[in-house]
mmCIF file of the N, C-alpha and C atoms, coordinates in Angstrom:
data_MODEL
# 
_entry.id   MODEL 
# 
loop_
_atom_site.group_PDB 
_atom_site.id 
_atom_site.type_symbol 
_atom_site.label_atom_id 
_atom_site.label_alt_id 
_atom_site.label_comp_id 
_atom_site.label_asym_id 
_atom_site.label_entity_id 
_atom_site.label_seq_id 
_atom_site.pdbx_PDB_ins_code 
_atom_site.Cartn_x 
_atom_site.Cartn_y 
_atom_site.Cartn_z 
_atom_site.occupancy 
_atom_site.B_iso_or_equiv 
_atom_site.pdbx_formal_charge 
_atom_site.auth_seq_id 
_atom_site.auth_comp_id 
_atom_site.auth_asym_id 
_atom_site.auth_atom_id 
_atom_site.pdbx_PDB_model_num 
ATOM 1   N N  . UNK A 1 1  ? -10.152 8.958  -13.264 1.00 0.00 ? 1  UNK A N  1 
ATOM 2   C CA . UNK A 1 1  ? -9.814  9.568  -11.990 1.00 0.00 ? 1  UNK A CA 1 
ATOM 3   C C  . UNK A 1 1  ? -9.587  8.495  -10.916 1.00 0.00 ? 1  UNK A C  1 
ATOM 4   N N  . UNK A 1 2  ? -10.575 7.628  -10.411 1.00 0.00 ? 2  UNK A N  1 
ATOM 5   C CA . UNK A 1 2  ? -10.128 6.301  -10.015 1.00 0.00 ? 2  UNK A CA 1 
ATOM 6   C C  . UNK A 1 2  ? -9.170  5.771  -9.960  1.00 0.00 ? 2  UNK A C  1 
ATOM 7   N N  . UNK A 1 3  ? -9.020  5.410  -11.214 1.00 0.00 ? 3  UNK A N  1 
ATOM 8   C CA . UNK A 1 3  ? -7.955  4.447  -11.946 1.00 0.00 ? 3  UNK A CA 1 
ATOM 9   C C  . UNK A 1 3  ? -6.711  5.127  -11.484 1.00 0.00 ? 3  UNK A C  1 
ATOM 10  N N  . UNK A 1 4  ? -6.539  6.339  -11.634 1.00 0.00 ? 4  UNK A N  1 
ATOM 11  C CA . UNK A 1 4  ? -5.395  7.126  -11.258 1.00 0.00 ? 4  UNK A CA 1 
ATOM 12  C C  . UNK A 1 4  ? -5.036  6.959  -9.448  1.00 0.00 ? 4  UNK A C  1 
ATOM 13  N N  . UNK A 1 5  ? -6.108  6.882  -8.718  1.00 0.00 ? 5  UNK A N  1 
ATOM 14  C CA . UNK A 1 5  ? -5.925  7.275  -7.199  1.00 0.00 ? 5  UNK A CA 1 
ATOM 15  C C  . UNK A 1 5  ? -5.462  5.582  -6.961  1.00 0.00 ? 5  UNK A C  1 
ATOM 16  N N  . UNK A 1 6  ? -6.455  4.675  -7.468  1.00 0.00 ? 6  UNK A N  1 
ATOM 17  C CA . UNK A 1 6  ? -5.353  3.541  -7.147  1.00 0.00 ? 6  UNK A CA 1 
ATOM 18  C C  . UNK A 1 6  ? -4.459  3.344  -7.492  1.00 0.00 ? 6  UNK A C  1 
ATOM 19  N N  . UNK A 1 7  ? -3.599  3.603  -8.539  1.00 0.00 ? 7  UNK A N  1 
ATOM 20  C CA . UNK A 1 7  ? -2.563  3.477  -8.832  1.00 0.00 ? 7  UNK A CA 1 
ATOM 21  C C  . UNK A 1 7  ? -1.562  3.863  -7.861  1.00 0.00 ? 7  UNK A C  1 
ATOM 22  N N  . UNK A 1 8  ? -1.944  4.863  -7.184  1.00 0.00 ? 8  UNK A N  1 
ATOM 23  C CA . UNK A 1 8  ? -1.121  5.959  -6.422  1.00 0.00 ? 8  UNK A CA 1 
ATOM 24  C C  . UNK A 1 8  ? -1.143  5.264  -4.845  1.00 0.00 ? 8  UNK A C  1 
ATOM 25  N N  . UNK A 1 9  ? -1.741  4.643  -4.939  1.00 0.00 ? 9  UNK A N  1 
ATOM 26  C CA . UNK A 1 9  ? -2.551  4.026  -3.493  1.00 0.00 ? 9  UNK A CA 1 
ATOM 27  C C  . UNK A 1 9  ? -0.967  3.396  -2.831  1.00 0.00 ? 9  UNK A C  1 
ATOM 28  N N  . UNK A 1 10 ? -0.479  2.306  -3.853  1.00 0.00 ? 10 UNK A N  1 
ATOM 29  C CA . UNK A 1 10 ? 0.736   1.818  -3.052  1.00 0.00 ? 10 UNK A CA 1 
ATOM 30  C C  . UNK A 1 10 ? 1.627   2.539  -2.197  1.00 0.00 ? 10 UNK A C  1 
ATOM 31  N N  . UNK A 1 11 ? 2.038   3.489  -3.795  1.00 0.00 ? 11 UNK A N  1 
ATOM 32  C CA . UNK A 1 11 ? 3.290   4.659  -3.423  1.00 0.00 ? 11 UNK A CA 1 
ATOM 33  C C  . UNK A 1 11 ? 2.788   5.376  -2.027  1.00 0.00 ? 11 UNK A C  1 
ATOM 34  N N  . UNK A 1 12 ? 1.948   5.790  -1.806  1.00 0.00 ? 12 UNK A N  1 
ATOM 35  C CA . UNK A 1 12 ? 1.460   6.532  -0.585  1.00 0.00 ? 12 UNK A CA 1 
ATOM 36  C C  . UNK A 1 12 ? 1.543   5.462  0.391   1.00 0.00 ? 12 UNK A C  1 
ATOM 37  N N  . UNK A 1 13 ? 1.272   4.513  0.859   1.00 0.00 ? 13 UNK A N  1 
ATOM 38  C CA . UNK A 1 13 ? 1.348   3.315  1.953   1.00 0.00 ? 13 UNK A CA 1 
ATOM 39  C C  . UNK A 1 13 ? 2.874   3.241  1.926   1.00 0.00 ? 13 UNK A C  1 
ATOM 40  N N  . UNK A 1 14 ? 3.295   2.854  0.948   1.00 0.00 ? 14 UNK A N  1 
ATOM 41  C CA . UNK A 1 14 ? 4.919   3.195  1.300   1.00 0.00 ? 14 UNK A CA 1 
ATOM 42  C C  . UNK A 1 14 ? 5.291   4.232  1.801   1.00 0.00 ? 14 UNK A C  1 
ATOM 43  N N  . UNK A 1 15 ? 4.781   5.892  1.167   1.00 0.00 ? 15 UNK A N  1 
ATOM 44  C CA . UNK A 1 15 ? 5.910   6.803  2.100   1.00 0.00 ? 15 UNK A CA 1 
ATOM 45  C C  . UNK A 1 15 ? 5.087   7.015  3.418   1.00 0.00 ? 15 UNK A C  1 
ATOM 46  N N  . UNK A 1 16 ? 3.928   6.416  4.093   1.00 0.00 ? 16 UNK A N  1 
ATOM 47  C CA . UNK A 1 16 ? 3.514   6.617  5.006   1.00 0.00 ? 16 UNK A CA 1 
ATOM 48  C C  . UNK A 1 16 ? 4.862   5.845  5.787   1.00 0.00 ? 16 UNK A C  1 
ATOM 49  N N  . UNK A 1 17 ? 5.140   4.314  5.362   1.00 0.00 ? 17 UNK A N  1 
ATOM 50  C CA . UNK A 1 17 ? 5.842   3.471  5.964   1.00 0.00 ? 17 UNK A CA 1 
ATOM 51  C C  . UNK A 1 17 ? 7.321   4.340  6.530   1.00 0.00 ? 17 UNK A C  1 
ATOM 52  N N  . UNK A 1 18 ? 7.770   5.103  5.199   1.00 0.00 ? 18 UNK A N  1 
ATOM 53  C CA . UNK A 1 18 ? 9.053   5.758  5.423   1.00 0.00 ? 18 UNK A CA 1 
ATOM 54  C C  . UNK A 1 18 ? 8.957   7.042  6.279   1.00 0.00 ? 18 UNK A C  1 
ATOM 55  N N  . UNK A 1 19 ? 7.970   7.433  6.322   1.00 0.00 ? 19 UNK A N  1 
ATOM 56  C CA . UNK A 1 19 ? 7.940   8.856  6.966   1.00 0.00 ? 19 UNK A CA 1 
ATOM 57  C C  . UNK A 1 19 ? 7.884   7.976  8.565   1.00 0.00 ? 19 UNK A C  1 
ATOM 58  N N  . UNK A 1 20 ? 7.507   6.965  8.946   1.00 0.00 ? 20 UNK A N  1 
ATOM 59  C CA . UNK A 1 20 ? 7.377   6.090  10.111  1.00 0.00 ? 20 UNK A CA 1 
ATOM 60  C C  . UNK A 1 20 ? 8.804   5.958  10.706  1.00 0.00 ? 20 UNK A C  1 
ATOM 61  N N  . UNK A 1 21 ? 9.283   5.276  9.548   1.00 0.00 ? 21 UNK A N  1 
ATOM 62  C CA . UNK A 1 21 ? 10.593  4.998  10.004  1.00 0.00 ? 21 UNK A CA 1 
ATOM 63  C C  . UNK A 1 21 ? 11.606  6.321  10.011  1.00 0.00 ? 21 UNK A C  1 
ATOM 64  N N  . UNK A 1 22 ? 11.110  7.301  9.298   1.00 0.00 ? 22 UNK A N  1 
ATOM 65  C CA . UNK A 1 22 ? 11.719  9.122  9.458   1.00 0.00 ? 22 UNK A CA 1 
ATOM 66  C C  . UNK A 1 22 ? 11.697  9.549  11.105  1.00 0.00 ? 22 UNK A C  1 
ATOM 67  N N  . UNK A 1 23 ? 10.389  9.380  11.233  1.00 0.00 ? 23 UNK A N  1 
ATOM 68  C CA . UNK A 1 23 ? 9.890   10.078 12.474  1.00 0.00 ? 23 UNK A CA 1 
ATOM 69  C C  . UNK A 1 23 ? 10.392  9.498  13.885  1.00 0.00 ? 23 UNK A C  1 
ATOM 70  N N  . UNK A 1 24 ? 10.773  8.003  13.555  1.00 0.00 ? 24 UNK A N  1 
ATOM 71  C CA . UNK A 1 24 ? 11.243  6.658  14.731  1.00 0.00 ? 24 UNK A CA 1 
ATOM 72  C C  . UNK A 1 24 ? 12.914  7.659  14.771  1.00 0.00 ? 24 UNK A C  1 
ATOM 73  N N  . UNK A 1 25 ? 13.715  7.757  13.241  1.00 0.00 ? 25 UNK A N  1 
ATOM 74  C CA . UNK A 1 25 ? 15.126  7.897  13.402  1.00 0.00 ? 25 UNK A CA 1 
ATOM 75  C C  . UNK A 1 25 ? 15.099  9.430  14.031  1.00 0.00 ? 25 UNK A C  1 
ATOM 76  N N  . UNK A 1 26 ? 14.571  10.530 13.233  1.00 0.00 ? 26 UNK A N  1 
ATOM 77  C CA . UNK A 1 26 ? 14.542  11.954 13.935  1.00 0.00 ? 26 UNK A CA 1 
ATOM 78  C C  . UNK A 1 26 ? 14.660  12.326 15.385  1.00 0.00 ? 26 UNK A C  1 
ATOM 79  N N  . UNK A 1 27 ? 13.250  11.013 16.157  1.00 0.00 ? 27 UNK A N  1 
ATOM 80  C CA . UNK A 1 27 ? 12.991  11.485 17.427  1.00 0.00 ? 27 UNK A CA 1 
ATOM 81  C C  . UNK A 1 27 ? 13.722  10.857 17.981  1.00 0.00 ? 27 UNK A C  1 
ATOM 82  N N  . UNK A 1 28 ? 14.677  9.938  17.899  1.00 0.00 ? 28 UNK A N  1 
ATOM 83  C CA . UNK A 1 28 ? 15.236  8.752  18.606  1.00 0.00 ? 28 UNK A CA 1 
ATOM 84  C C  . UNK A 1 28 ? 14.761  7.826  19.448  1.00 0.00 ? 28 UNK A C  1 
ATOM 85  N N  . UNK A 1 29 ? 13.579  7.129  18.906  1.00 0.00 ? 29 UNK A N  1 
ATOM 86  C CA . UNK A 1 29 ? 12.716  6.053  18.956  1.00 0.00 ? 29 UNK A CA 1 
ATOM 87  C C  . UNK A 1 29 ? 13.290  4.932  18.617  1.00 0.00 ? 29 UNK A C  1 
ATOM 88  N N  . UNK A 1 30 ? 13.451  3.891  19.273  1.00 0.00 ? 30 UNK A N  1 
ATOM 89  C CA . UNK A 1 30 ? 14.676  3.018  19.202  1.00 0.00 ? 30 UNK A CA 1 
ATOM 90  C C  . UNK A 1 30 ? 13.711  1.310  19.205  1.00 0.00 ? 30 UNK A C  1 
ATOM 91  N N  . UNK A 1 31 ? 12.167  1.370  19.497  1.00 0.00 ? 31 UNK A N  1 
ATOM 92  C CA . UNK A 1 31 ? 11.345  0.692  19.833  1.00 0.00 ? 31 UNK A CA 1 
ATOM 93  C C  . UNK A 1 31 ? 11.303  -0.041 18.250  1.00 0.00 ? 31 UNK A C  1 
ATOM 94  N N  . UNK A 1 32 ? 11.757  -1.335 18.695  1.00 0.00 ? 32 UNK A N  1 
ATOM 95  C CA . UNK A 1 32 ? 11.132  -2.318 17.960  1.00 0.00 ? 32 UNK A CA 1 
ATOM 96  C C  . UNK A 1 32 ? 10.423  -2.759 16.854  1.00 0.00 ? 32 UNK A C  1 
ATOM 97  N N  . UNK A 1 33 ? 8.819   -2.226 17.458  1.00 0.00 ? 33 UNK A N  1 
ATOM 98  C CA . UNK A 1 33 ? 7.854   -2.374 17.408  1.00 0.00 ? 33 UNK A CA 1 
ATOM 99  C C  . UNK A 1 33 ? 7.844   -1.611 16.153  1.00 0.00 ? 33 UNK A C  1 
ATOM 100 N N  . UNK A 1 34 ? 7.915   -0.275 16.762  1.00 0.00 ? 34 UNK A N  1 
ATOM 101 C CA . UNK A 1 34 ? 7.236   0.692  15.343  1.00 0.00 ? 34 UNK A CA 1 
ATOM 102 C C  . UNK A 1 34 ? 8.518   0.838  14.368  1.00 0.00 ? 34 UNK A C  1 
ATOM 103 N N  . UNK A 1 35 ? 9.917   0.342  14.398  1.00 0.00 ? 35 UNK A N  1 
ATOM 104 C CA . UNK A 1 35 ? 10.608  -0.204 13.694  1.00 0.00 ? 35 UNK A CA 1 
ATOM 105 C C  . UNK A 1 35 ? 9.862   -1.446 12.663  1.00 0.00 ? 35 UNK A C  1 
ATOM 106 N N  . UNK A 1 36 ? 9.498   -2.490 13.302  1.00 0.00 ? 36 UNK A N  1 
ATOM 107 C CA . UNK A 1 36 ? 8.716   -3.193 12.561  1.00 0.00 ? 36 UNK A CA 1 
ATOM 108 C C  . UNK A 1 36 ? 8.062   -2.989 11.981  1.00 0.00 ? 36 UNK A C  1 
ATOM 109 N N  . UNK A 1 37 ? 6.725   -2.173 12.297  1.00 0.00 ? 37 UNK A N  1 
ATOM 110 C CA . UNK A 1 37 ? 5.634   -1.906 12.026  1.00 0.00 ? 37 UNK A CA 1 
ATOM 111 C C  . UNK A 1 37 ? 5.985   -0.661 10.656  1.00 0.00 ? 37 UNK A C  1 
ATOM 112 N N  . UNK A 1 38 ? 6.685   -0.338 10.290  1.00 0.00 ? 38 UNK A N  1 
ATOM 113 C CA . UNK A 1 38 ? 7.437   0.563  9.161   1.00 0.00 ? 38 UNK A CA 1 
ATOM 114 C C  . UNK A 1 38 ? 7.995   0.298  8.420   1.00 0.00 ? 38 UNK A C  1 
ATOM 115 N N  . UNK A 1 39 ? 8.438   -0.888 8.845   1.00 0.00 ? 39 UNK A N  1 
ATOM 116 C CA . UNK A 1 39 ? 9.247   -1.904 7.291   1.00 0.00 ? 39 UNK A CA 1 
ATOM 117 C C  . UNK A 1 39 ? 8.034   -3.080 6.861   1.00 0.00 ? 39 UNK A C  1 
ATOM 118 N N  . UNK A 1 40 ? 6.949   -3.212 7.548   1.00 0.00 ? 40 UNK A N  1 
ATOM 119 C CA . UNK A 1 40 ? 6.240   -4.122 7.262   1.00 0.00 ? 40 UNK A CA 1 
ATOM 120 C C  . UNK A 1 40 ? 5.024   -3.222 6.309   1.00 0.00 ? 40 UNK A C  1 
ATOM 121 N N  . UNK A 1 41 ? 4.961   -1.643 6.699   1.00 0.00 ? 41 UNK A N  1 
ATOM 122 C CA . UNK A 1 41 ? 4.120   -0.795 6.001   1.00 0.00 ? 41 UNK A CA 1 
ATOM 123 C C  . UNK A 1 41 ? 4.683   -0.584 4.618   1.00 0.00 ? 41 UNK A C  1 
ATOM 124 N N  . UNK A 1 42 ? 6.186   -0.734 4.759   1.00 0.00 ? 42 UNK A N  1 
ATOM 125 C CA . UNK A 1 42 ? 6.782   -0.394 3.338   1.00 0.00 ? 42 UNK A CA 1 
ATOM 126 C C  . UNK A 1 42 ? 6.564   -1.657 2.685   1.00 0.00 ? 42 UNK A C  1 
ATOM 127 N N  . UNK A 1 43 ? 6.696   -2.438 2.768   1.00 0.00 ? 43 UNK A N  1 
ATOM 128 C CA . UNK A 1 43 ? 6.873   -4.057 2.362   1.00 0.00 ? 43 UNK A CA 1 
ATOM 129 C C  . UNK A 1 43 ? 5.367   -4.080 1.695   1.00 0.00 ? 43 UNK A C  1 
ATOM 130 N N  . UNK A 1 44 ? 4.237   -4.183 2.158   1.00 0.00 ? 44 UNK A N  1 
ATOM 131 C CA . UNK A 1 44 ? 2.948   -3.924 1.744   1.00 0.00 ? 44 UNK A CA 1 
ATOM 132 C C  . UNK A 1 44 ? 2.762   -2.609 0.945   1.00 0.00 ? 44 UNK A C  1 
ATOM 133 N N  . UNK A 1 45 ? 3.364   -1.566 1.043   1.00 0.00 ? 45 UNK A N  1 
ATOM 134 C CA . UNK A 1 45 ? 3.321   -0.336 -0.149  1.00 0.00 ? 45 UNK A CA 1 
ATOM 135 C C  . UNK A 1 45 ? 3.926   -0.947 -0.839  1.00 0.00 ? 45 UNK A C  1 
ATOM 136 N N  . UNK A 1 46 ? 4.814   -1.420 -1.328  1.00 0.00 ? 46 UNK A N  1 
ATOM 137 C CA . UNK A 1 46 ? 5.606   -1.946 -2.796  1.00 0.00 ? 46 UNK A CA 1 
ATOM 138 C C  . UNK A 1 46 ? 4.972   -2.706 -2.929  1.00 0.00 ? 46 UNK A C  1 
ATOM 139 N N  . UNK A 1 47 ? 4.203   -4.037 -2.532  1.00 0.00 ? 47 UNK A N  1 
ATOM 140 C CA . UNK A 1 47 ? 3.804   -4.799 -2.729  1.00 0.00 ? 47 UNK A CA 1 
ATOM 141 C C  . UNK A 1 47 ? 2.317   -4.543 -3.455  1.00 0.00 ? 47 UNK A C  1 
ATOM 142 N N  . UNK A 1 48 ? 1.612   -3.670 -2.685  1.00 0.00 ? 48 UNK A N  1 
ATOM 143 C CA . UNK A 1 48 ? 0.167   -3.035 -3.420  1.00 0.00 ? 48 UNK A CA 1 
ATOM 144 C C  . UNK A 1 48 ? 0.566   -2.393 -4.501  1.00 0.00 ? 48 UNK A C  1 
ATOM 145 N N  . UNK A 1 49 ? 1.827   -1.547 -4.525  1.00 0.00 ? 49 UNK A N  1 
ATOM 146 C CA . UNK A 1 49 ? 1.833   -0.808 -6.086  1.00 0.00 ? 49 UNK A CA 1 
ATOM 147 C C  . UNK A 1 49 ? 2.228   -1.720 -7.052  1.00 0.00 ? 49 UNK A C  1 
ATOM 148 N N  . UNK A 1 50 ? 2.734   -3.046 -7.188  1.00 0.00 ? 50 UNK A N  1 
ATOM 149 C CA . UNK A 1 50 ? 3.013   -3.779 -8.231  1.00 0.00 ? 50 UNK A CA 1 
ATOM 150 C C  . UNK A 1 50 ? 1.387   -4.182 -8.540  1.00 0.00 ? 50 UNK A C  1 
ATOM 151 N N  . UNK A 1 51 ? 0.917   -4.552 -7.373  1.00 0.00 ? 51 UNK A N  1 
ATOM 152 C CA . UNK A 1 51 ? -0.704  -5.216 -7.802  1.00 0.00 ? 51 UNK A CA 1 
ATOM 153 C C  . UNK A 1 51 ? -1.153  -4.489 -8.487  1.00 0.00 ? 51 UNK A C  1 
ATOM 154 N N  . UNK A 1 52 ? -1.566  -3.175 -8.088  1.00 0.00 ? 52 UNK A N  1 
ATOM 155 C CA . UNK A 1 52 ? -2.514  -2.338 -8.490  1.00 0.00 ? 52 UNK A CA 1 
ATOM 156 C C  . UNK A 1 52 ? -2.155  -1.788 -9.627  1.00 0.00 ? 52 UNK A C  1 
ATOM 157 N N  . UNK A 1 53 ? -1.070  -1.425 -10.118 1.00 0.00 ? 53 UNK A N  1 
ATOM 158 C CA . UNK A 1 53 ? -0.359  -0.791 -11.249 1.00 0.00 ? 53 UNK A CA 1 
ATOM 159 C C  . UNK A 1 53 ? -0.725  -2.148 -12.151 1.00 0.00 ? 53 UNK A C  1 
ATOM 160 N N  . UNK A 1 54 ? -0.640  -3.466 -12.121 1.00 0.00 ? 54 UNK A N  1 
ATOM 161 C CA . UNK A 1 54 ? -0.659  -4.548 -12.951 1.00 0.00 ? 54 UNK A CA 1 
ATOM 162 C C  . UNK A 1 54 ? -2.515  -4.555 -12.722 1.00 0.00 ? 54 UNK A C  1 
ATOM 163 N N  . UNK A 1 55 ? -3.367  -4.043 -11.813 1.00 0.00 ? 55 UNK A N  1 
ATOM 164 C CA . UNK A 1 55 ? -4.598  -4.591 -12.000 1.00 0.00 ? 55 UNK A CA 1 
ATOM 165 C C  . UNK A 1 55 ? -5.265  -3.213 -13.160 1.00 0.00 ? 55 UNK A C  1 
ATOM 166 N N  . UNK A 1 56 ? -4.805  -2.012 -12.604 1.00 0.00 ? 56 UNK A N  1 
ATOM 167 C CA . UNK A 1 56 ? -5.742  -0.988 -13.328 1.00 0.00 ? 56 UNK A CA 1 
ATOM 168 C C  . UNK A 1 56 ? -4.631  -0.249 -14.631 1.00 0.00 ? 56 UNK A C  1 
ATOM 169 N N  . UNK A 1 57 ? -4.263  -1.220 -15.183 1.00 0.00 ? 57 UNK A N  1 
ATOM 170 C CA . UNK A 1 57 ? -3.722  -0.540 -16.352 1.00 0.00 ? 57 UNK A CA 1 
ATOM 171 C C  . UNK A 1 57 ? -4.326  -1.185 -17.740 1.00 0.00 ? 57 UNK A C  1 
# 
């Protein structure tokens, strides 16, 4: 059960990242910042799901 939720852990930090950058394009949020802050959340979701998929398998 564990083993399963980390696995999953990346993919979820990523679509948090994308639903970020959803919510920035929808509302017409044009800021920078949380532009950044959404490609840097996705960047770290792909990045944790290669780890974690390579640590708990």
């Amino acid at each position: 059960m564990m083993n399963t939720l980390m696995k999953s852990l990346g993919a979820v930090i990523l679509l948090i990242g994308v639903g970020m950058l959803a919510f920035a394009a929808f509302t017409g949020i044009r800021s920078n910042t949380i532009l950044a802050i959404g490609l840097a959340t996705i960047i770290i979701g792909f990045l944790a799901h290669i780890y974690l998929n390579k640590k708990f398998e």
